[in-house]
C-alpha positions as CSV (number, residue, x, y, z in Angstrom):
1,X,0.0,0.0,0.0
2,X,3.1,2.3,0.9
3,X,4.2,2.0,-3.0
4,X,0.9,2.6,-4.7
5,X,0.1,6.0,-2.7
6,X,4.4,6.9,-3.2
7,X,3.1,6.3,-6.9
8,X,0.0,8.4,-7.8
9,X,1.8,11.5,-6.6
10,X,5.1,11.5,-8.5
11,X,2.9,10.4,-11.6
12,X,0.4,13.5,-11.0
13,X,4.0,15.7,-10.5
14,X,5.5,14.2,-13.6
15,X,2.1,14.6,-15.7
16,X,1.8,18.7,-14.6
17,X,5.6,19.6,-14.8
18,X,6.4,18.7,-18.3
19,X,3.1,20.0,-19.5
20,X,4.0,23.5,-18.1
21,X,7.3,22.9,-19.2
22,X,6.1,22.5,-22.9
23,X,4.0,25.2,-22.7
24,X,6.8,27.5,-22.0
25,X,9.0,26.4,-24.4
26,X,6.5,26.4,-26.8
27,X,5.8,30.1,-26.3
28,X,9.5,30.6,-26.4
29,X,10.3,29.1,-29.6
30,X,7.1,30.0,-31.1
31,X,8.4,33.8,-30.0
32,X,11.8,32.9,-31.6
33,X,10.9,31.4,-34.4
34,X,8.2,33.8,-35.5
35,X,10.2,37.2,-35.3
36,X,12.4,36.6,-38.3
37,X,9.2,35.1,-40.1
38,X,7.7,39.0,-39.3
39,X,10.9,40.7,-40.2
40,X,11.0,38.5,-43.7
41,X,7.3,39.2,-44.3
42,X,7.8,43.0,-43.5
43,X,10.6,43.3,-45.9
44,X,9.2,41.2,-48.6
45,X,6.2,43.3,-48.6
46,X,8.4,46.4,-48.9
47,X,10.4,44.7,-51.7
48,X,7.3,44.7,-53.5
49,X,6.1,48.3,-52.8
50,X,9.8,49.7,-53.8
């Protein structure tokens, strides 16, 4: 009984952690990755204008 209730909790803690953790590095990278993809838009639109 000692082992199944040691268990449940680190599998609830293991569940939450790495879902926050992806969360944040999926805000990160999405950050990351989508300022150059702004900056290239931005200047391919004024390549166009010019």
């Amino acid at each position: 009984m000692e082992q199944e209730e040691l268990r449940l909790p680190l599998q609830q803690e293991k569940v939450e952690r790495p879902a926050e953790g992806n969360i944040a590095a999926g805000l990160v990278w999405g950050i990351l990755i989508s300022i150059p993809l702004w900056i290239s838009v931005i200047g391919w639109i004024m390549g166009i204008w010019r």
